[in-house]
C-alpha positions as CSV (number, residue, x, y, z in Angstrom):
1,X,-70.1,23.5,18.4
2,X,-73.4,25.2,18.4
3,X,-76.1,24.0,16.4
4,X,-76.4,27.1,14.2
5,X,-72.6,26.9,12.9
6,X,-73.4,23.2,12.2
7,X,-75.9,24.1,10.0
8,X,-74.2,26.7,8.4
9,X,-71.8,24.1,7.9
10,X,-74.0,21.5,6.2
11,X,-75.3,24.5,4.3
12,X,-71.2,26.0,3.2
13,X,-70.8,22.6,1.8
14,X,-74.3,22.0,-0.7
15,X,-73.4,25.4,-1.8
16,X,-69.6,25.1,-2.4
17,X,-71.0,21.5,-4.2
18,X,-73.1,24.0,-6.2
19,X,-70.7,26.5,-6.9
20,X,-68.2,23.8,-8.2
21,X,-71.0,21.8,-10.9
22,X,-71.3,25.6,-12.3
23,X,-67.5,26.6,-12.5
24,X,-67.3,23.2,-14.4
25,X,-69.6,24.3,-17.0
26,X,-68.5,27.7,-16.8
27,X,-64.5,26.2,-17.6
28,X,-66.3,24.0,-20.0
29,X,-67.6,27.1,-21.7
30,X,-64.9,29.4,-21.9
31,X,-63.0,26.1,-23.2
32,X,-65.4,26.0,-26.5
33,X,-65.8,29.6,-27.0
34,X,-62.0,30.3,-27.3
35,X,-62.3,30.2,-30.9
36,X,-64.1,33.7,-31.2
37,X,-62.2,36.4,-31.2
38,X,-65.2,37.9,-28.9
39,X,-65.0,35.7,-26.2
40,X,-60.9,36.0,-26.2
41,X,-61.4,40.0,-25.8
42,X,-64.2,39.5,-23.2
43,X,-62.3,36.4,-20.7
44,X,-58.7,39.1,-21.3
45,X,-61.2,42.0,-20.5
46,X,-62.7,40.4,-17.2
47,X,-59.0,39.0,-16.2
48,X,-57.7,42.6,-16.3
49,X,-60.6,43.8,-14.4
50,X,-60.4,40.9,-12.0
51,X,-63.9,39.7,-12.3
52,X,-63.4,36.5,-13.8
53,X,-64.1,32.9,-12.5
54,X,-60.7,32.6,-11.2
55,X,-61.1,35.7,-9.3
56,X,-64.4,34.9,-8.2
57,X,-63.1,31.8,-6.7
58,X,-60.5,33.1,-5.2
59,X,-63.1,35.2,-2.9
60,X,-65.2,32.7,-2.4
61,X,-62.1,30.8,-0.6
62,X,-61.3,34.1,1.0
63,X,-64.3,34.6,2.6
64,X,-64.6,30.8,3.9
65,X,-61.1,31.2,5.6
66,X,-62.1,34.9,6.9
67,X,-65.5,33.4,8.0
68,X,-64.0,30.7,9.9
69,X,-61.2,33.0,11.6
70,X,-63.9,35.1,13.5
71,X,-66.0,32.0,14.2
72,X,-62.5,30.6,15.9
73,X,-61.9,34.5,17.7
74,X,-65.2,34.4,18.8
75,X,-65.2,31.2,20.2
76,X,-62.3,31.8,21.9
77,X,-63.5,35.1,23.4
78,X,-66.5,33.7,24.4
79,X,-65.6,30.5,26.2
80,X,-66.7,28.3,23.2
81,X,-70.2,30.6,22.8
82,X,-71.4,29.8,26.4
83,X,-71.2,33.4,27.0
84,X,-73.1,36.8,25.1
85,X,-71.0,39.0,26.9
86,X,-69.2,39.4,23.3
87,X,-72.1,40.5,21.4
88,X,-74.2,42.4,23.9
89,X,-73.1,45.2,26.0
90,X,-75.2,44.0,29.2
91,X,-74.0,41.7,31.9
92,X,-74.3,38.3,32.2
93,X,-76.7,39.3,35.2
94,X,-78.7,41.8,32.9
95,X,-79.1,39.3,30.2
96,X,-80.4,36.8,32.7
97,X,-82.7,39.4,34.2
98,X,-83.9,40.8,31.2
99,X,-84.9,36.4,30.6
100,X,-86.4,36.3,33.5
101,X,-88.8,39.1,32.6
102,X,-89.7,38.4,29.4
103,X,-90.6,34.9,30.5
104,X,-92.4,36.2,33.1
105,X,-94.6,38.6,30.8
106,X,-95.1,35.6,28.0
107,X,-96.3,33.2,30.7
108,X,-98.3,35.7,33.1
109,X,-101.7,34.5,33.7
110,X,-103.7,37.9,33.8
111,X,-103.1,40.7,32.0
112,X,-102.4,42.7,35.5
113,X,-99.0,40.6,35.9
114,X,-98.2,40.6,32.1
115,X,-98.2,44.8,32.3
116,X,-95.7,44.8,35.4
117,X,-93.1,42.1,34.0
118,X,-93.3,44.4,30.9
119,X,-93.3,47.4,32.4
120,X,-90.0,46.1,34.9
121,X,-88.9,44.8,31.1
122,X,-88.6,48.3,29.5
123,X,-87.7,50.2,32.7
124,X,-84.4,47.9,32.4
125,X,-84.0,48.0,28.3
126,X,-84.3,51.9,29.0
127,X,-81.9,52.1,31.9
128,X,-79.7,49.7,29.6
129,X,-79.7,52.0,26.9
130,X,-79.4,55.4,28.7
131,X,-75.9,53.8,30.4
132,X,-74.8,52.8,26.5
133,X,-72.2,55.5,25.2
């Protein structure tokens, strides 16, 4: 698993631990204010209008499980993320061409051989583009 999606991992769960501490107050709340006649018309109102904390967390779930669908179809479609082929329209080839060159222009030595690799660099980001529909 790429370290990225780790990460976003790690940070899902301090926010879902967040998220939970506040729906507890916020149950905690609505428990105390149920004896004004306000706060009854306001929690009905919000239920009707689905923007309550029940509906809210029922997105929040939603878009975990939708989140981790397209992680799973994208890992499939991309051999487990070893290849950009799924988020880029170049080649495998073009990508590692397009590497090369920009390597080659950070780590030129004269400004002479920085120029060419970025010339070489755009002449192939332009060519790239012209073939995109």
């Amino acid at each position: 698993m790429p370290v990225k999606i780790k990460y976003a991992d790690k940070f899902w769960d301090v926010e879902h631990s967040y998220l939970n501490s506040f729906f507890g107050r916020k149950y905690l709340a609505n428990n105390l204010s149920r004896i004004s006649p306000i706060s009854t018309y306001e929690n009905v109102m919000a239920i009707l209008a689905g923007t309550d904390l029940t509906s809210f967390q029922h997105f929040i779930d939603d878009v975990r499980t939708h989140r981790n669908q397209v992680v799973e179809y994208i890992r499939l479609k991309t051999d487990n993320f070893s290849s950009a082929s799924f988020f880029a329209t170049c080649t495998e080839e073009e990508a590692a061409e397009f590497t090369r060159l920009f390597q080659q222009e950070r780590q030129a030595e004269d400004e002479t051989e920085k120029a060419r690799a970025g010339k070489a660099r755009s002449e192939l980001r332009a060519k790239k583009l012209a073939e995109t529909p």
